[in-house]
C-alpha positions in Angstrom: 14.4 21.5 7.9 14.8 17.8 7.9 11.5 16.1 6.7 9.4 12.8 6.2 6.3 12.9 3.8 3.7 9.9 4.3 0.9 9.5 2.2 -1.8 7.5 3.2 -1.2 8.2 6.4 -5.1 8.1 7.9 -4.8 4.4 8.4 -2.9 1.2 8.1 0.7 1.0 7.0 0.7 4.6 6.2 -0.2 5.4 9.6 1.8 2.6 10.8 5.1 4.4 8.9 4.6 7.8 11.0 4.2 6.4 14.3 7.8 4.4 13.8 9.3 7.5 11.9 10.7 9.9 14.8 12.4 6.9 15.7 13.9 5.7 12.4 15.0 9.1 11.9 16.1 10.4 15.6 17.3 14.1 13.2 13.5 14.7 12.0 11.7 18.2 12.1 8.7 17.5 10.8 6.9 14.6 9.4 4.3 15.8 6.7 1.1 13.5 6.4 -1.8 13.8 3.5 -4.6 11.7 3.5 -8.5 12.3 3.1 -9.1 12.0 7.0 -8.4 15.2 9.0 -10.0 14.0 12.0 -7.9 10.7 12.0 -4.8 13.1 10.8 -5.4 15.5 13.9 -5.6 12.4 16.1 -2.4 11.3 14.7 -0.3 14.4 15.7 -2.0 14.2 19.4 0.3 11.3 20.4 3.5 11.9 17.7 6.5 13.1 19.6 7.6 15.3 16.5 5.2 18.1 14.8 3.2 16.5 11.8 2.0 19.4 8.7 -1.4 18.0 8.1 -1.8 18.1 3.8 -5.9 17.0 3.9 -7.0 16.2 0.2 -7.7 12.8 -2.1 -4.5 12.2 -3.9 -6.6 11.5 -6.8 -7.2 15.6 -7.5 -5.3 18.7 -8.0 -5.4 20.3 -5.2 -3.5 18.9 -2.7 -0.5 18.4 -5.3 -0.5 22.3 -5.2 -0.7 23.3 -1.7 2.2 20.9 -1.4 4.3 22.2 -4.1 3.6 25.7 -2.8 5.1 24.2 0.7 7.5 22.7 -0.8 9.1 26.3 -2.6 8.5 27.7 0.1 10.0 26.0 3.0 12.9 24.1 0.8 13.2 21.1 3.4 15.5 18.3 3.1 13.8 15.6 2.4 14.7 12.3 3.9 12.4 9.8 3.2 9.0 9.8 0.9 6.7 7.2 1.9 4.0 6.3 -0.9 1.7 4.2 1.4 -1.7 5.7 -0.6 -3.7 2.9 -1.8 -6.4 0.4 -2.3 -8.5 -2.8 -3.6 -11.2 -4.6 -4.5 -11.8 -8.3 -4.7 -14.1 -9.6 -7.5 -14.1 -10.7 -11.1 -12.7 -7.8 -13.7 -16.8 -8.0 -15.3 -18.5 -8.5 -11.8 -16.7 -5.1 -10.7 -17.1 -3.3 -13.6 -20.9 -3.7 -13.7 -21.1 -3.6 -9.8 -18.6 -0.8 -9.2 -18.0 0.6 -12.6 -15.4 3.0 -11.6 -13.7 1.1 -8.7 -11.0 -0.3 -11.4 -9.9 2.5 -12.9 -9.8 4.5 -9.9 -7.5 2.1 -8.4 -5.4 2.5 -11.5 -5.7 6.4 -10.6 -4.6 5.9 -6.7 -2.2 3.2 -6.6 0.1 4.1 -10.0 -1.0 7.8 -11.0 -1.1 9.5 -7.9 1.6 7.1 -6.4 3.9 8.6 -9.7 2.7 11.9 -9.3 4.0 12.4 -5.4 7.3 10.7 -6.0 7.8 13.4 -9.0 6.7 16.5 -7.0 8.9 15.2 -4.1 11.9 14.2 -6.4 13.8 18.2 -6.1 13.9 18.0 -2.7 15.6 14.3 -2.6 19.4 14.5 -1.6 22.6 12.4 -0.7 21.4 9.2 1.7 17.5 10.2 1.4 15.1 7.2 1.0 11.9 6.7 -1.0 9.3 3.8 0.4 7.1 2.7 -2.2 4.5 0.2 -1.1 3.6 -2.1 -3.3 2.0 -5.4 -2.5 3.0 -9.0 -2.8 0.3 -9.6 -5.5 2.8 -7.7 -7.6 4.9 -11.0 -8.1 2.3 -12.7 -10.7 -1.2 -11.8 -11.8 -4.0 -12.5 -9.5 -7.5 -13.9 -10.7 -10.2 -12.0 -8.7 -7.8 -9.3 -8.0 -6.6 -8.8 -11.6 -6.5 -4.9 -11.8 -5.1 -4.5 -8.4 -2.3 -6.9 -9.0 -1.3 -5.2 -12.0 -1.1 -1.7 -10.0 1.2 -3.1 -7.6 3.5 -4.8 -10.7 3.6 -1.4 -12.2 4.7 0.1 -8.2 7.6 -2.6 -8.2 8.7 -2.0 -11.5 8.4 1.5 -11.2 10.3 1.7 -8.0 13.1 -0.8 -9.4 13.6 1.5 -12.5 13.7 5.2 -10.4 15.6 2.9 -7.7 18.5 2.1 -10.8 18.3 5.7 -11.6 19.0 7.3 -8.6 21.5 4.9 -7.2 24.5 7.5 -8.5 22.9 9.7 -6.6 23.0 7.6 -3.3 19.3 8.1 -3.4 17.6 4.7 -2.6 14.2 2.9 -3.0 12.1 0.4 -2.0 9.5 -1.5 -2.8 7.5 -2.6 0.4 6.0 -6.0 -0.7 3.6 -7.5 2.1 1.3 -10.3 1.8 -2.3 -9.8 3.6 -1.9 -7.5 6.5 -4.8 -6.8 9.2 -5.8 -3.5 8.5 -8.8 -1.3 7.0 -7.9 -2.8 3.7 -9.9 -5.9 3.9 -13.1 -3.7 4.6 -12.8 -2.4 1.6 -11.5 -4.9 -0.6 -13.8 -7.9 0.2 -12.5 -10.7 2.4 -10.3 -13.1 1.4 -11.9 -16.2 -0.8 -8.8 -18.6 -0.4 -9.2 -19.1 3.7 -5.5 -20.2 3.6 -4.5 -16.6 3.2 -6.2 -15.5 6.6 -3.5 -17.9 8.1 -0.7 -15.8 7.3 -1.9 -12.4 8.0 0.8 -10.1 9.3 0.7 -7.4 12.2 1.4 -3.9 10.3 3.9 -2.9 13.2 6.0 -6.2 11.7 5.5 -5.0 8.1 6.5 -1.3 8.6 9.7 -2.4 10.8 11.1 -4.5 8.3 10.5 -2.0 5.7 12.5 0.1 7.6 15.2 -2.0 7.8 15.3 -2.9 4.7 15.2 0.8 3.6 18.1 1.7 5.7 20.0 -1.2 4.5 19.3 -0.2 0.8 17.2 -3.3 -0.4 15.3 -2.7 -3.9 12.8 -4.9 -2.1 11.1 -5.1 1.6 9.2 -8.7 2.0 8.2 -9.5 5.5 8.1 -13.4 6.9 9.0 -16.6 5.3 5.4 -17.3 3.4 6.1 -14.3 1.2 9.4 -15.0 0.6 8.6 -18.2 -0.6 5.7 -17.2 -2.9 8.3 -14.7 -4.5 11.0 -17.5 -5.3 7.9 -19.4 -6.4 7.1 -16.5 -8.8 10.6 -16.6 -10.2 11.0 -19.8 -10.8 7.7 -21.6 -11.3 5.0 -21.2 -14.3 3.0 -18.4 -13.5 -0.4 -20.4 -15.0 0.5 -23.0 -12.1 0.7 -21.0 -9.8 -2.4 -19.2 -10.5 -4.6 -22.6 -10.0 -3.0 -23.0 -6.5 -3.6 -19.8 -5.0 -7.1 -19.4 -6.4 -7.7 -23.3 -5.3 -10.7 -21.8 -2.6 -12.0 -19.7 -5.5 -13.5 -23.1 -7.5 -16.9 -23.2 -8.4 -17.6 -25.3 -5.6 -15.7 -23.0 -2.7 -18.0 -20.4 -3.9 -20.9 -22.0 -3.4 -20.1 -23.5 0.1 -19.1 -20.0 1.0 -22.2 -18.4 0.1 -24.3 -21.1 1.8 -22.1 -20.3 4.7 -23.0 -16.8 4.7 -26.7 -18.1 4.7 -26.4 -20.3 7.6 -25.5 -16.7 9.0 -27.8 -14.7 8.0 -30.6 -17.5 9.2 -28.5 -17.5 12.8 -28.4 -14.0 12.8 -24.5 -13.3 12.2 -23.1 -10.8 9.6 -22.3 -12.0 6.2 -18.9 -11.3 4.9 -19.1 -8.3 2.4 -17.3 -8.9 -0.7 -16.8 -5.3 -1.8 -16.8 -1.9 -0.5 -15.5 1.6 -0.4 -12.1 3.0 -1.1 -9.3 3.4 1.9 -5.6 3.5 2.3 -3.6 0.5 2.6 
């Protein structure tokens, strides 16, 4: 049995990845999809033209690791591609979080590196000659991010991660990539808080655009996926330029005074009867 396994695969890239799948992979049997969301799972397999396994469980517990191992032993697929698209964020300063979401930070450390390690060493036995693994990192892994600072440093850790396993599977023609988007309009932003630095919105990518090229580039055998020419740039930028310059630029609408105009934006809302932009939220997949 010739299988895909997507995680995060409720809503945005994840979900993204197994509608573009059967046709990536014309040879597929099954796709196998966890995430949190049956309902959104179910709705899912209604339109897929291959059979999806539905895995429901937080990647964050037990017990979805072990009905997939048991699956796993049982059914001994081939795996072809593992797509780690699990994940999430929260915008805000490391102290505002942590006294108004104490355990938002270190739950992200739990989803994005923890669980994300966790799959891709359950799924690791059943990787063979020309299989892929997608790892999806962010491009907020290229330099640390003020008001973003543990989420960031999850997605460094994805990158590095999935350059290291990348180097030591490479004998085995086993490849991996790091999927390294800039803002993409999907749930995400719900969750994280909206985007302080306006500029950003500007450059917001369609997730159809994102997963394609991370196809591509998986096919192709690139240790990293970047999608369009402003994320490209801001990676040479992150080679080549001082990190603590390039901090000040991309946090130039985060200055004392871009706050305050923003909040009395959002007051000129409220008192017109619009909806002000929430700056933090609950968890979902990327």
């Amino acid at each position: 049995m010739r299988i895909a396994i997507v995680t995060g695969a409720s809503s945005g890239i994840g979900r993204e990845f197994v509608k573009q799948l059967p046709y990536f992979y014309k040879g597929l049997d099954e796709i196998w999809v966890i995430a949190r969301r049956r309902e959104r799972l179910e709705s899912l397999a209604e339109m897929s033209p291959i059979p999806l396994r539905i895995f429901e469980g937080d990647l964050t517990e037990g017990h979805v690791y072990s009905k997939l191992e048991h699956t796993l032993a049982a059914k001994k697929p081939n795996l072809r591609m593992l797509v780690n698209a699990a994940g999430f964020g929260k915008i805000g300063l490391v102290s505002e979080l942590a006294e108004k979401s104490p355990s938002s930070q270190m739950d992200m450390v739990d989803l994005n590196c923890r669980a994300l390690t966790r799959m891709t060493l359950t799924c690791l036995p059943y990787l063979s000659k020309g299989s892929r693994v997608v790892q999806v990192a962010s491009a907020a892994a290229f330099l640390p991010q003020p008001s973003f600072a543990v989420y960031a440093a999850t997605k460094a850790y994805v990158l590095s991660f999935s350059r290291g396993l990348g180097g030591e599977l490479e004998d085995r023609e086993i490849f991996v990539t790091a999927v390294c988007p800039g803002p993409v309009a999907t749930e995400f932003f719900a969750v994280s808080g909206s985007i302080k630095a306006s500029w950003k919105n500007l450059f917001m990518a369609k997730p159809e655009k994102v997963v394609k090229q991370a196809l591509l580039d998986s096919r192709n055998k690139k240790a990293v996926s970047v999608y369009g020419i402003t994320v490209k740039t801001a990676q040479m930028g992150a080679k080549f330029l001082p990190h603590r310059l390039l901090m000040k630029i991309i946090n130039i609408d985060n200055s004392p005074g871009k706050e305050r105009h923003h909040h009395a934006k959002n007051h000129d809302r409220r008192k017109r009867g619009g909806a002000e932009i929430r700056q933090d939220a609950g968890e979902v997949s990327e």
